[in-house]
CHARMM-style PDB file with segment names, atoms N, HN, CA, C and O in Angstrom:
ATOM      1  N   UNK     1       0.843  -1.170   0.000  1.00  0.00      PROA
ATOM      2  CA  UNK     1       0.000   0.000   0.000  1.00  0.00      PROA
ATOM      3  C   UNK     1       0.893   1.239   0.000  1.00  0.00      PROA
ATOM      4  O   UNK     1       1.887   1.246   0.727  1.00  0.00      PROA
ATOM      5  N   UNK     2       0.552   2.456  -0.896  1.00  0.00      PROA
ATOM      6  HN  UNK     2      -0.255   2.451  -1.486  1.00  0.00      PROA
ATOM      7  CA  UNK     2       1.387   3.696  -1.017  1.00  0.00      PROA
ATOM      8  C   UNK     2       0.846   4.693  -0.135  1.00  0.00      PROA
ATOM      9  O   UNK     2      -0.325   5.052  -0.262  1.00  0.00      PROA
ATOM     10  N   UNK     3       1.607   5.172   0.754  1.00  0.00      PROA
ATOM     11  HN  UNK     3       2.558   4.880   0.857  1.00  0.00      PROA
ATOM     12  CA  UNK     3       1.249   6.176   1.307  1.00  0.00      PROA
ATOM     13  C   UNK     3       1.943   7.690   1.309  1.00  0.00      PROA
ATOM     14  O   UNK     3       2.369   8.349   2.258  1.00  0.00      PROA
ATOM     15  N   UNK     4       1.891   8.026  -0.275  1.00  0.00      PROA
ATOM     16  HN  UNK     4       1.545   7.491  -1.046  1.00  0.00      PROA
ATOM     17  CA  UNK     4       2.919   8.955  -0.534  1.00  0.00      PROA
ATOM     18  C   UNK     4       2.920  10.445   0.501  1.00  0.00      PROA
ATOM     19  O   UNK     4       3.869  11.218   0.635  1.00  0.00      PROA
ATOM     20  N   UNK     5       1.549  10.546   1.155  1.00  0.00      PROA
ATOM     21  HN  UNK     5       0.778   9.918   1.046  1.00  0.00      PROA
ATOM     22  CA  UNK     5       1.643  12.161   1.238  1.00  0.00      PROA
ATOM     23  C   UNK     5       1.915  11.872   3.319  1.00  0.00      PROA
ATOM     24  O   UNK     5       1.535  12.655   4.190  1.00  0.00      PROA
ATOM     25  N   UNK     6       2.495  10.827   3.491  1.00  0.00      PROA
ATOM     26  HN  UNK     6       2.803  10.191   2.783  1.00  0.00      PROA
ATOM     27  CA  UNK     6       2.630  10.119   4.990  1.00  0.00      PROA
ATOM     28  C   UNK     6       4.257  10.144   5.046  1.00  0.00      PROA
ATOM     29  O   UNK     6       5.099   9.477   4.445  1.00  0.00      PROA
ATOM     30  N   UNK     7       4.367  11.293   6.112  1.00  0.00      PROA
ATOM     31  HN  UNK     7       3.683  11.835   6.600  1.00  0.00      PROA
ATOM     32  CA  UNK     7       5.892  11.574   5.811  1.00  0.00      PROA
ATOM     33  C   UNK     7       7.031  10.524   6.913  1.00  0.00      PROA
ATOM     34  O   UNK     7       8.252  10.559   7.069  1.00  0.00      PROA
ATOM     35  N   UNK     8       5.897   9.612   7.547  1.00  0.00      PROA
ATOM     36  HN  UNK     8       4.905   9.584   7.420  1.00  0.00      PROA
ATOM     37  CA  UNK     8       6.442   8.463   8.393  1.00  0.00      PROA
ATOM     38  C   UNK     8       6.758   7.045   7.782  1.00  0.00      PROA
ATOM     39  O   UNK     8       7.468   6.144   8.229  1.00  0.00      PROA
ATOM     40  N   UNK     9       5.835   7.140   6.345  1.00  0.00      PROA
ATOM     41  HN  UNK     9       5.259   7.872   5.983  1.00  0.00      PROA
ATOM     42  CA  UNK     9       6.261   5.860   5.414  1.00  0.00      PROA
ATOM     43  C   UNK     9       7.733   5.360   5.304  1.00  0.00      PROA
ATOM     44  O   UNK     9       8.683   6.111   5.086  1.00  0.00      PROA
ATOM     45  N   UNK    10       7.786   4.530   5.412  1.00  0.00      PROA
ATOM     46  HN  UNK    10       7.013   3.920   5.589  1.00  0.00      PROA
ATOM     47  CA  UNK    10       9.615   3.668   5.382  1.00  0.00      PROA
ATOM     48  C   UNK    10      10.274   4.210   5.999  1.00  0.00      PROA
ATOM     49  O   UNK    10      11.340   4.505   5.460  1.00  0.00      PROA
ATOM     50  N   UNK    11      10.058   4.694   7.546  1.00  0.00      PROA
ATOM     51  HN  UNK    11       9.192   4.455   7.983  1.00  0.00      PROA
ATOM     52  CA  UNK    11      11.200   5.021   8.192  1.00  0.00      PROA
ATOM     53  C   UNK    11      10.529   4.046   9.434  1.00  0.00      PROA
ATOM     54  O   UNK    11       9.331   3.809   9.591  1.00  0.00      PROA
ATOM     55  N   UNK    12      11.419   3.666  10.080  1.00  0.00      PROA
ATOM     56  HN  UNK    12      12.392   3.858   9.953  1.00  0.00      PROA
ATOM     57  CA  UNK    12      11.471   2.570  11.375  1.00  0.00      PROA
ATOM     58  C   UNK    12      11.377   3.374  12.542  1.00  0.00      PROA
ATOM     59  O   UNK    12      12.184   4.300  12.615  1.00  0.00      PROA
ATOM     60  N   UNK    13      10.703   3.247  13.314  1.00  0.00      PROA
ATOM     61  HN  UNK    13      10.047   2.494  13.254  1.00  0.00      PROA
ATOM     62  CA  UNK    13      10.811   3.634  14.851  1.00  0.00      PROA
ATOM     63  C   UNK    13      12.554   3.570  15.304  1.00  0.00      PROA
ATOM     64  O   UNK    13      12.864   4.584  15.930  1.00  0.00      PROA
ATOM     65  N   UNK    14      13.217   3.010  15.192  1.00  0.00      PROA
ATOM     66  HN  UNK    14      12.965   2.187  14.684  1.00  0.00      PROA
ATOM     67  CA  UNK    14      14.798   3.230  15.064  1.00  0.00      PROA
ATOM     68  C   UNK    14      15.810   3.952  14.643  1.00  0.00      PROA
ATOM     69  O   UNK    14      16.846   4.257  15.233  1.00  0.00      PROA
ATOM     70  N   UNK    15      15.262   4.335  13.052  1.00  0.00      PROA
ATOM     71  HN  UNK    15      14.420   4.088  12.573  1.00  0.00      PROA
ATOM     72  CA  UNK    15      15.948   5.148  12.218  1.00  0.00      PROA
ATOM     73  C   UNK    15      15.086   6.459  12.937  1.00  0.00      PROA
ATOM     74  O   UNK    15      15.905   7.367  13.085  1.00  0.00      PROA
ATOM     75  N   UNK    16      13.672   6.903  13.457  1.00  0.00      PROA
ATOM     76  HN  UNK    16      13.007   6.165  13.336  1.00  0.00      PROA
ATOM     77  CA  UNK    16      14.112   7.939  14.089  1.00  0.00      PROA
ATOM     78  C   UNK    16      14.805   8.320  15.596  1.00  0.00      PROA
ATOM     79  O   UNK    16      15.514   9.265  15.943  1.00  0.00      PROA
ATOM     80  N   UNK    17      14.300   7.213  16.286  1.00  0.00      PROA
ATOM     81  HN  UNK    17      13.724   6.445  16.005  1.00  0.00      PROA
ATOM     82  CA  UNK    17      14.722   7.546  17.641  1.00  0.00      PROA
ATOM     83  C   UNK    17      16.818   7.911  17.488  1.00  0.00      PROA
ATOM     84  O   UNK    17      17.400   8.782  18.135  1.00  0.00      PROA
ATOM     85  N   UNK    18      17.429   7.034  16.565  1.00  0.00      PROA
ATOM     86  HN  UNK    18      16.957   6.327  16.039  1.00  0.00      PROA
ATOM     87  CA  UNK    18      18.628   7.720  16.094  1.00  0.00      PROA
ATOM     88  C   UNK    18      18.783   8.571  15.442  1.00  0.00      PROA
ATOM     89  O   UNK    18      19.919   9.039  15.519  1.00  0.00      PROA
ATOM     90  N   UNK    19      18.130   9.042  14.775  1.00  0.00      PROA
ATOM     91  HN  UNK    19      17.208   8.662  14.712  1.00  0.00      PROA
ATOM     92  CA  UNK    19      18.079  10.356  14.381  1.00  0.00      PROA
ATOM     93  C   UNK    19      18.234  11.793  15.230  1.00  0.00      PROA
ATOM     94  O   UNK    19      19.071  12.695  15.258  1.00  0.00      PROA
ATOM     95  N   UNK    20      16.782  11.466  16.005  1.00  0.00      PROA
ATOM     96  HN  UNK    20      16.102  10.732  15.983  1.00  0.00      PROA
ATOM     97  CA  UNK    20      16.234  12.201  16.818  1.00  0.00      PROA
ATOM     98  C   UNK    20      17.449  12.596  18.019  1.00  0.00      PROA
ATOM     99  O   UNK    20      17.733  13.720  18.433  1.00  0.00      PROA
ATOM    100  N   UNK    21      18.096  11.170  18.447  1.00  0.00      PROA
ATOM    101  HN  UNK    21      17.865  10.256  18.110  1.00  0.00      PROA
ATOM    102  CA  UNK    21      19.178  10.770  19.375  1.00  0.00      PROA
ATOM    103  C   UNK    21      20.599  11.906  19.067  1.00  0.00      PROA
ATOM    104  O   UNK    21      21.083  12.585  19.973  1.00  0.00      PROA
ATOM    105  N   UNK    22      21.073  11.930  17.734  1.00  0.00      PROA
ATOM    106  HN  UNK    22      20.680  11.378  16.998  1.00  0.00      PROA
ATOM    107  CA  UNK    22      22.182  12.589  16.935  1.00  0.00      PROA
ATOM    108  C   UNK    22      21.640  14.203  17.332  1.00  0.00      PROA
ATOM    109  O   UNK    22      22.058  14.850  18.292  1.00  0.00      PROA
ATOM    110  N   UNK    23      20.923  14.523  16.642  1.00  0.00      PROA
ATOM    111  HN  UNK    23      20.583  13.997  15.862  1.00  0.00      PROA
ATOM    112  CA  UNK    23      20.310  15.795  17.012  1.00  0.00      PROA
ATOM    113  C   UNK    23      20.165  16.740  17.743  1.00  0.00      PROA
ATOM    114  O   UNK    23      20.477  17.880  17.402  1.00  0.00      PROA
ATOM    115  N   UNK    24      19.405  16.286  19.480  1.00  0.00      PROA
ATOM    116  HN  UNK    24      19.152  15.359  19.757  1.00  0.00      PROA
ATOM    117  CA  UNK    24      18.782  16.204  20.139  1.00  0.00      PROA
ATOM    118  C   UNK    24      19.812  16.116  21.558  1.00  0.00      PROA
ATOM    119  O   UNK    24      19.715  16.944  22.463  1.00  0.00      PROA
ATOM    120  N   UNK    25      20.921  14.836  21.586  1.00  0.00      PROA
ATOM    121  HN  UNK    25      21.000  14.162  20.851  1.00  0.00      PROA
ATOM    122  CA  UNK    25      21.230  13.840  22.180  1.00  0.00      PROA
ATOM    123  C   UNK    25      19.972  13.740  23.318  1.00  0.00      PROA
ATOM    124  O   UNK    25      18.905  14.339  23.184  1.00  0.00      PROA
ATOM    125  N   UNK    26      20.295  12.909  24.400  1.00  0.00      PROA
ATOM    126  HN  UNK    26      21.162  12.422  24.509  1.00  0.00      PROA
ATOM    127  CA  UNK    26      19.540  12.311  25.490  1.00  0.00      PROA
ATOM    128  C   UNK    26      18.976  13.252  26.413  1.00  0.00      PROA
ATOM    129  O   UNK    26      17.832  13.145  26.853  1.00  0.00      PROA
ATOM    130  N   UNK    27      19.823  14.234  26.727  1.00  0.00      PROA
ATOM    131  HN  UNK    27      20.753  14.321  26.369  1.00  0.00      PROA
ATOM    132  CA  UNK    27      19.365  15.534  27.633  1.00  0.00      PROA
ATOM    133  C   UNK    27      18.221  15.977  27.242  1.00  0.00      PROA
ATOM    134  O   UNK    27      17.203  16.103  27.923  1.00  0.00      PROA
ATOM    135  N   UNK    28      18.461  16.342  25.564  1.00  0.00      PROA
ATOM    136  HN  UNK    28      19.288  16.240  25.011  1.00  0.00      PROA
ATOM    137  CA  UNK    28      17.611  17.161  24.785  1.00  0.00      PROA
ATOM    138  C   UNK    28      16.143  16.597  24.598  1.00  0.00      PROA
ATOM    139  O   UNK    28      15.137  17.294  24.737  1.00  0.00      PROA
ATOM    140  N   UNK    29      16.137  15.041  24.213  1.00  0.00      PROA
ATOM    141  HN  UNK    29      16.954  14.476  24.099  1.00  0.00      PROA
ATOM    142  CA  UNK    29      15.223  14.097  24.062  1.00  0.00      PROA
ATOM    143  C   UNK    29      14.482  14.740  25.596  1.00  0.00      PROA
ATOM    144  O   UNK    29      13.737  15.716  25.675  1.00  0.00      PROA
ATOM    145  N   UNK    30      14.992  13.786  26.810  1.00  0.00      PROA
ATOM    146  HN  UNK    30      15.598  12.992  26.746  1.00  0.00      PROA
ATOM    147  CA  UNK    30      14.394  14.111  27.974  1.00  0.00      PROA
ATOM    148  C   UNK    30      13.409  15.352  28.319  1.00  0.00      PROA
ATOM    149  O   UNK    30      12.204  15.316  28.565  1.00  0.00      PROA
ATOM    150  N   UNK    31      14.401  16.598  28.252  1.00  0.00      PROA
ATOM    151  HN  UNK    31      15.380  16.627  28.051  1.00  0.00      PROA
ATOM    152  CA  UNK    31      13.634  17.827  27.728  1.00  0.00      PROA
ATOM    153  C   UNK    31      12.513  18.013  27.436  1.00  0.00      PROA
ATOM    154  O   UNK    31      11.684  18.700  28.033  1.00  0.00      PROA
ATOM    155  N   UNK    32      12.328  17.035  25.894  1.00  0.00      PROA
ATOM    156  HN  UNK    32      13.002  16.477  25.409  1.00  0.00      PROA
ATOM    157  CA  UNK    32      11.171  17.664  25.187  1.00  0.00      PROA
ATOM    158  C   UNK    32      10.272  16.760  25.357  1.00  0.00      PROA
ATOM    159  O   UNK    32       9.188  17.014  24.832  1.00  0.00      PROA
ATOM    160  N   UNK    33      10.425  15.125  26.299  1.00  0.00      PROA
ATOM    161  HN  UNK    33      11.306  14.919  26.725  1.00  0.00      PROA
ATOM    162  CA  UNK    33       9.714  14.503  25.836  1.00  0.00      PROA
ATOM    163  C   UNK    33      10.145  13.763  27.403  1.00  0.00      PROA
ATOM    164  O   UNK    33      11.060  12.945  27.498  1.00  0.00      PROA
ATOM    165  N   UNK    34       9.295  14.228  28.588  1.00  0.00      PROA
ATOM    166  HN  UNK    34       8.552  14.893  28.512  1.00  0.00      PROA
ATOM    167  CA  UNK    34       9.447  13.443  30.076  1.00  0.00      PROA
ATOM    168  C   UNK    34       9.190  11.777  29.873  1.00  0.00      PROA
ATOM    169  O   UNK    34       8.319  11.270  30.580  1.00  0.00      PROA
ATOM    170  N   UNK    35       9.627  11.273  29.311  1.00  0.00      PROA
ATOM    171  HN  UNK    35      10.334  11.685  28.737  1.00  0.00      PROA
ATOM    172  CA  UNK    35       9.712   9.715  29.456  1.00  0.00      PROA
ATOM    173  C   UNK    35      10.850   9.151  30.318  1.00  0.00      PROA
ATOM    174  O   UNK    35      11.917   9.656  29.968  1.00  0.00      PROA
ATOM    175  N   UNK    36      10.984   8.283  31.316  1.00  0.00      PROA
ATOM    176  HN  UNK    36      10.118   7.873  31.600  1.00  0.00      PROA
ATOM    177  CA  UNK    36      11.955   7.800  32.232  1.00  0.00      PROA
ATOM    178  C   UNK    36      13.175   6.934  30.851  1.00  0.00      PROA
ATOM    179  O   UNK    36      14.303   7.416  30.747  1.00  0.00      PROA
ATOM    180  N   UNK    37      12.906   6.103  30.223  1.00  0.00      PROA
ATOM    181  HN  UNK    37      11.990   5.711  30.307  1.00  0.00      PROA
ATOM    182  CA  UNK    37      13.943   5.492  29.380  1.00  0.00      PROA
ATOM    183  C   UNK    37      14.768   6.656  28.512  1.00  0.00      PROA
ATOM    184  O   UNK    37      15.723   6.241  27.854  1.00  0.00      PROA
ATOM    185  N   UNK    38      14.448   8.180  28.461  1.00  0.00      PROA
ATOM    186  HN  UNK    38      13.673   8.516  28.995  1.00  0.00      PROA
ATOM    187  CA  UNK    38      15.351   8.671  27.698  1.00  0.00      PROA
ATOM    188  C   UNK    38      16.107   9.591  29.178  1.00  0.00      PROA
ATOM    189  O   UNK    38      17.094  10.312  29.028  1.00  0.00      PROA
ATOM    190  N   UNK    39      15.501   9.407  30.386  1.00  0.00      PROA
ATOM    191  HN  UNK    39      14.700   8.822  30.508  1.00  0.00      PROA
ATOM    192  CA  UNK    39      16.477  10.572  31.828  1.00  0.00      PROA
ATOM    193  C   UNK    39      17.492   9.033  32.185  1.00  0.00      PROA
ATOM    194  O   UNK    39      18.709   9.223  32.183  1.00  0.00      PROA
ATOM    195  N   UNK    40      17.174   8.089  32.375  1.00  0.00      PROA
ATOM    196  HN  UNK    40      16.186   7.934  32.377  1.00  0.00      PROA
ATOM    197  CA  UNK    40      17.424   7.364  33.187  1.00  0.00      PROA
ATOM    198  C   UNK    40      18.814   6.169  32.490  1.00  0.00      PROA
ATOM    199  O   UNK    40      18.548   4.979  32.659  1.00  0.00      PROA
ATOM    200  N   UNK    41      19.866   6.404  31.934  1.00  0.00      PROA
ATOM    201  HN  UNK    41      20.082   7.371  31.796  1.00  0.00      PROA
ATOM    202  CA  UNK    41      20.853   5.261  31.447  1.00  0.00      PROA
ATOM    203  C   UNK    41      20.007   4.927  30.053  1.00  0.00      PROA
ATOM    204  O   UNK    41      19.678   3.904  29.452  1.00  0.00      PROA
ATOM    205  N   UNK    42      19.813   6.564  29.848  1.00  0.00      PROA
ATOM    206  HN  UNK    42      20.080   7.395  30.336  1.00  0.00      PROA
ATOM    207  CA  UNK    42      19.402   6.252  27.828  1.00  0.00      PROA
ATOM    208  C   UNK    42      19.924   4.683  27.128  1.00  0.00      PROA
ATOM    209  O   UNK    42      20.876   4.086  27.631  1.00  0.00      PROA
ATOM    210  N   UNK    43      19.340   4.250  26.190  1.00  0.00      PROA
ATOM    211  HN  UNK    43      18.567   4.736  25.781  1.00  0.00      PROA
ATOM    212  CA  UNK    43      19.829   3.627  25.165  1.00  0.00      PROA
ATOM    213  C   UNK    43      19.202   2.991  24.123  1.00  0.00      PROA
ATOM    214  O   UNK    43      18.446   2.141  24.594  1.00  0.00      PROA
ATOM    215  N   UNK    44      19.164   3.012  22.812  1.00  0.00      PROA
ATOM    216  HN  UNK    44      19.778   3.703  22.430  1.00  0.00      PROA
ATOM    217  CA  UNK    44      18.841   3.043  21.778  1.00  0.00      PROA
ATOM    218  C   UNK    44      17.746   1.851  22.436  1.00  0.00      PROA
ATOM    219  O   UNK    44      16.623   2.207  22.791  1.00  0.00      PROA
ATOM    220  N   UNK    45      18.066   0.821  22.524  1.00  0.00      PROA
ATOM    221  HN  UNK    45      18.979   0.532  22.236  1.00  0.00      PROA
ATOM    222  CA  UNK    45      17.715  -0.769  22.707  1.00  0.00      PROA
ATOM    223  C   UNK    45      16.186  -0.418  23.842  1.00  0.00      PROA
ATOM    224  O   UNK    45      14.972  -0.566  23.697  1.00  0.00      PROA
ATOM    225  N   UNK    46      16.967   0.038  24.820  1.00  0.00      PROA
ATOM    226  HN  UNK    46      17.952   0.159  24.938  1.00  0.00      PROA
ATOM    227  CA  UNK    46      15.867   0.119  26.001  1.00  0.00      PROA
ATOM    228  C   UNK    46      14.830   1.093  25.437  1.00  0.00      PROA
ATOM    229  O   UNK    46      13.666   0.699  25.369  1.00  0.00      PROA
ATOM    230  N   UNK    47      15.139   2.314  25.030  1.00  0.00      PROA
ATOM    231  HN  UNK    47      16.085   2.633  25.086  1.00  0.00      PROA
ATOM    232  CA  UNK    47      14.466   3.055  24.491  1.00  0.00      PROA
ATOM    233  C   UNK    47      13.558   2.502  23.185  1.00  0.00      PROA
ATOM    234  O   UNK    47      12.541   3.195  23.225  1.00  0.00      PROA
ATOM    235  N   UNK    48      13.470   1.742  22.253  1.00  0.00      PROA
ATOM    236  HN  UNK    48      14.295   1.178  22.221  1.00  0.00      PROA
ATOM    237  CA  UNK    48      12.406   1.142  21.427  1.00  0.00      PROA
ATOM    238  C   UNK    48      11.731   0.086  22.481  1.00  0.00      PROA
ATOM    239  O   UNK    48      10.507   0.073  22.344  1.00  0.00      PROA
ATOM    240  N   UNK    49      12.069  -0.546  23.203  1.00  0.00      PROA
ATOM    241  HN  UNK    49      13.063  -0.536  23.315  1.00  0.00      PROA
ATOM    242  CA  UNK    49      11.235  -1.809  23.775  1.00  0.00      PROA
ATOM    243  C   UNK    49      10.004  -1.029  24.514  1.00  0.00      PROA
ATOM    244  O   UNK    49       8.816  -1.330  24.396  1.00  0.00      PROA
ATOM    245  N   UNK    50      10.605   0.169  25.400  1.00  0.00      PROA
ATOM    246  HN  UNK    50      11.570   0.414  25.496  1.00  0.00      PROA
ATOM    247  CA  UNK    50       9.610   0.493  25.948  1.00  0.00      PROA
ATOM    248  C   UNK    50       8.295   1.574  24.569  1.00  0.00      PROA
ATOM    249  O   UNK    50       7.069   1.565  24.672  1.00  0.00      PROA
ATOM    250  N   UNK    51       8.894   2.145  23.746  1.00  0.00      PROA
ATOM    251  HN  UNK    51       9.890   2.153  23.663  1.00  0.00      PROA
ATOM    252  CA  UNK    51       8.171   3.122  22.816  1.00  0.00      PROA
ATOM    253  C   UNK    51       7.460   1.897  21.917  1.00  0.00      PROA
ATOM    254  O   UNK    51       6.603   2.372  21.172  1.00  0.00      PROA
ATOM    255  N   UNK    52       7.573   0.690  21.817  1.00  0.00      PROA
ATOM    256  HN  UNK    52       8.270   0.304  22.422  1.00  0.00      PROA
ATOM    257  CA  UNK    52       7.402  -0.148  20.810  1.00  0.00      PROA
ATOM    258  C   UNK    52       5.490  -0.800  21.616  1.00  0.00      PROA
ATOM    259  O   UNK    52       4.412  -1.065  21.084  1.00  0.00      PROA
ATOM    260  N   UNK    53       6.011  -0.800  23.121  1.00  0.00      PROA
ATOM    261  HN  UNK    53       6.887  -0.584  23.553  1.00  0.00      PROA
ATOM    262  CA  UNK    53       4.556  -1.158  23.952  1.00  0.00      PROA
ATOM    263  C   UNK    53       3.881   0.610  24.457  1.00  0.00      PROA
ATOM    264  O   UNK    53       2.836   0.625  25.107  1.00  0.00      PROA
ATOM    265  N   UNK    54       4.295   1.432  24.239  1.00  0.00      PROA
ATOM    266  HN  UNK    54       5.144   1.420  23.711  1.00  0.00      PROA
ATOM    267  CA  UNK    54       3.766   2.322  24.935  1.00  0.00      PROA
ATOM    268  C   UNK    54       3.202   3.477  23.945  1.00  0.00      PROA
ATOM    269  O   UNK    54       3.736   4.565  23.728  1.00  0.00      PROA
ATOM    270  N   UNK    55       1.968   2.966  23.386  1.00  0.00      PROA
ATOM    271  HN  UNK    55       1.535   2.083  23.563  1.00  0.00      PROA
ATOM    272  CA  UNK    55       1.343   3.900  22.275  1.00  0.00      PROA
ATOM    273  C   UNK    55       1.551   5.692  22.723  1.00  0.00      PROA
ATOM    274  O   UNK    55       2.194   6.351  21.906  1.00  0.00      PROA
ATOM    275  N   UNK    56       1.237   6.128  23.464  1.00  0.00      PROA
ATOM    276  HN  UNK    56       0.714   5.592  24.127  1.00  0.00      PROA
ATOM    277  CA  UNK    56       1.310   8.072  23.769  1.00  0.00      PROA
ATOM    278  C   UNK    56       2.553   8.041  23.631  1.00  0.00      PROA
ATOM    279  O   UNK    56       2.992   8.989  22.980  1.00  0.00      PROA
ATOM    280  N   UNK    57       3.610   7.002  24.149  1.00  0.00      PROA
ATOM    281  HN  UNK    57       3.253   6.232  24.677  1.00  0.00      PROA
ATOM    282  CA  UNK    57       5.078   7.717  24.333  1.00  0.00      PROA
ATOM    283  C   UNK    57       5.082   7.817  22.659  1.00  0.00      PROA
ATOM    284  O   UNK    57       4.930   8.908  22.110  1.00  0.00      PROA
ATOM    285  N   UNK    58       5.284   6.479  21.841  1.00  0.00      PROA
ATOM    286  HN  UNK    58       5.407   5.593  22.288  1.00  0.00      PROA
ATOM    287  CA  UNK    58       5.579   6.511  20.921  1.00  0.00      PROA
ATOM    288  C   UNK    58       4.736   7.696  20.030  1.00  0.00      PROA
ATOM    289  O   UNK    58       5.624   8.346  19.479  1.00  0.00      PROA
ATOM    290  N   UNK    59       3.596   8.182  19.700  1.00  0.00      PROA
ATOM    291  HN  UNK    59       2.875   7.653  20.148  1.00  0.00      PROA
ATOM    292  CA  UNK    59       3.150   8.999  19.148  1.00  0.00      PROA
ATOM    293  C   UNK    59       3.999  10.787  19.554  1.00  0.00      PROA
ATOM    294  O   UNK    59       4.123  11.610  18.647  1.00  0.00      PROA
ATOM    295  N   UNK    60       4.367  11.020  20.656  1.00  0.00      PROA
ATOM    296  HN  UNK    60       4.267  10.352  21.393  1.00  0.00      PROA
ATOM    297  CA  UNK    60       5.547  11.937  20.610  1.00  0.00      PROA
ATOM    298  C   UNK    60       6.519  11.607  20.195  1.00  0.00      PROA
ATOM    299  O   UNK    60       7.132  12.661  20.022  1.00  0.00      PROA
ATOM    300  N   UNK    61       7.241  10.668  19.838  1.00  0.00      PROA
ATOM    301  HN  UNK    61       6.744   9.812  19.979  1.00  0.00      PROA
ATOM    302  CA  UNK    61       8.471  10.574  19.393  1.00  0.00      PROA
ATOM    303  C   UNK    61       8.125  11.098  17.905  1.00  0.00      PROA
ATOM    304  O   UNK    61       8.828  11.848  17.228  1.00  0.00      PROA
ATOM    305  N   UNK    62       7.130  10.644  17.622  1.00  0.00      PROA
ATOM    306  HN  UNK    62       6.559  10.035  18.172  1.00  0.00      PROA
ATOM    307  CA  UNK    62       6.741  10.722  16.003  1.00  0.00      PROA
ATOM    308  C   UNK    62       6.138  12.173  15.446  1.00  0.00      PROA
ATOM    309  O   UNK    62       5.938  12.583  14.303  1.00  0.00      PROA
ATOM    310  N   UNK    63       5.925  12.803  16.842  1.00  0.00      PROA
ATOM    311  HN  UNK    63       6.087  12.470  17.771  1.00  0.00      PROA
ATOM    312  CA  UNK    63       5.583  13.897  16.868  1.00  0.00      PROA
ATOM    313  C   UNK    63       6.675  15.150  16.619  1.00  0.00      PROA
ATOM    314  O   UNK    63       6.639  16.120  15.862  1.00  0.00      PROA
ATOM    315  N   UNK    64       7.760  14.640  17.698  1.00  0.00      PROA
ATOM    316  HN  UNK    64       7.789  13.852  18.313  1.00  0.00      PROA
ATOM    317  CA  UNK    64       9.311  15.358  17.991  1.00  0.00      PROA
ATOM    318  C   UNK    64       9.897  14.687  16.218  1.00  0.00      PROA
ATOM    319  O   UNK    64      11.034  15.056  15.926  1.00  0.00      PROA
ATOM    320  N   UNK    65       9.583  14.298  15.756  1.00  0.00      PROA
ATOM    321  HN  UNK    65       8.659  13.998  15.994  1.00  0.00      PROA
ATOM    322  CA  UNK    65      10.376  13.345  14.837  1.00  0.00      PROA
ATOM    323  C   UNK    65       9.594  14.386  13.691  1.00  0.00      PROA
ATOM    324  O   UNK    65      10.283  15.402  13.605  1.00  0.00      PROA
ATOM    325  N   UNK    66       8.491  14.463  12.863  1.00  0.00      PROA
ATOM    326  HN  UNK    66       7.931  13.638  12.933  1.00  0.00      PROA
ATOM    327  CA  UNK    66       8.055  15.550  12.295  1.00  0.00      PROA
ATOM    328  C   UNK    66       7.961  16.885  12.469  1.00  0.00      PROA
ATOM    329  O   UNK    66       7.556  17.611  11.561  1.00  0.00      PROA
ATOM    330  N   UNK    67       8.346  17.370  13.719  1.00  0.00      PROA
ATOM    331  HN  UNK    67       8.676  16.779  14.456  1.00  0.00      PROA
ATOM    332  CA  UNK    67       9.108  18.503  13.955  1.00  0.00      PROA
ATOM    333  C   UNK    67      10.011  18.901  13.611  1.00  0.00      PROA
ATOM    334  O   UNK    67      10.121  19.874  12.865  1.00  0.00      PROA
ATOM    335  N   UNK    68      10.896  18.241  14.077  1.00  0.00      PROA
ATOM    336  HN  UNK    68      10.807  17.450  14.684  1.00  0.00      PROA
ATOM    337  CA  UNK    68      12.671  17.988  13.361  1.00  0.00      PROA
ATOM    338  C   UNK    68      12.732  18.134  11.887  1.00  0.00      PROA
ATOM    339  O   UNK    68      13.313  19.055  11.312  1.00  0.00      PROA
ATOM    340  N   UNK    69      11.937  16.929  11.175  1.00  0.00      PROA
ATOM    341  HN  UNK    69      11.465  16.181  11.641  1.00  0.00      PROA
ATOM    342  CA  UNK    69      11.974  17.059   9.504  1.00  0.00      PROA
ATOM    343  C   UNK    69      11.352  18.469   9.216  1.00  0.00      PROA
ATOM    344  O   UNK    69      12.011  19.286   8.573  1.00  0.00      PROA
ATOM    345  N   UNK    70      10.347  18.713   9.584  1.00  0.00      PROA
ATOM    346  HN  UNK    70       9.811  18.049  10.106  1.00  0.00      PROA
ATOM    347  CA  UNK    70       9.883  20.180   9.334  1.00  0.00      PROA
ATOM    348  C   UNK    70      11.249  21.501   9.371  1.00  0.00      PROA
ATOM    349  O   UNK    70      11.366  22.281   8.426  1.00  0.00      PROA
ATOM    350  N   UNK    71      11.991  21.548  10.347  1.00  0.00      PROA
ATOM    351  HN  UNK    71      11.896  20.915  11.115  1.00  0.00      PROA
ATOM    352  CA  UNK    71      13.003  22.268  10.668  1.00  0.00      PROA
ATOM    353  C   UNK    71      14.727  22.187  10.435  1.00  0.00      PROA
ATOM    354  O   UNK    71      15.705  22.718  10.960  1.00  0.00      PROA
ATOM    355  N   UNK    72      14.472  21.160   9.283  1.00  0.00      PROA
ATOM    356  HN  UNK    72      13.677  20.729   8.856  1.00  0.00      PROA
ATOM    357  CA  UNK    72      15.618  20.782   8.320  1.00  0.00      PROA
ATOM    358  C   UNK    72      15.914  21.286   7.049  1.00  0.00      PROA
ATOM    359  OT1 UNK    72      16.883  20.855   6.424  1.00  0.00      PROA
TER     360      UNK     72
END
C-alpha cells in the first residue's frame, strides 16, 4: 500500500529515535519529551522496547520526529 503524502512511510521507529538521538542527544530528548527510558541510562535498545509497547510515548516521538523534519 502507497502512502505517498505520509511523511512516516519507510522510516522505522529506530531510524528515528537515532536520528532524533544525533540531534537532540539524550538531555535534549528528555527535555522535550518526560519519558523515564530517555532521563534514566538512555539507550537506543531500552528506548524502542519500551516506545514499541507504549502507544502516547511513541506517538511523541513521532511527533518530535516531524518537527525535526519540518526544521531541516
Amino acid at each position: 500500500m502507497s502512502q505517498p503524502n505520509n511523511p512516516l512511510h519507510g522510516i522505522t521507529l529506530e531510524q528515528m529515535l537515532i536520528q532524533l538521538e544525533q540531534h537532540y542527544g539524550w538531555t535534549g530528548l528528555a527535555a522535550r519529551i518526560n519519558i523515564h527510558c530517555f532521563q534514566n541510562q538512555p539507550s537506543i535498545a531500552s528506548s524502542l522496547k519500551f516506545l514499541r509497547r507504549t502507544p502516547w510515548a511513541r506517538a511523541k516521538v513521532e511527533a518530535l520526529y516531524l518537527d525535526y523534519l519540518r526544521s531541516t
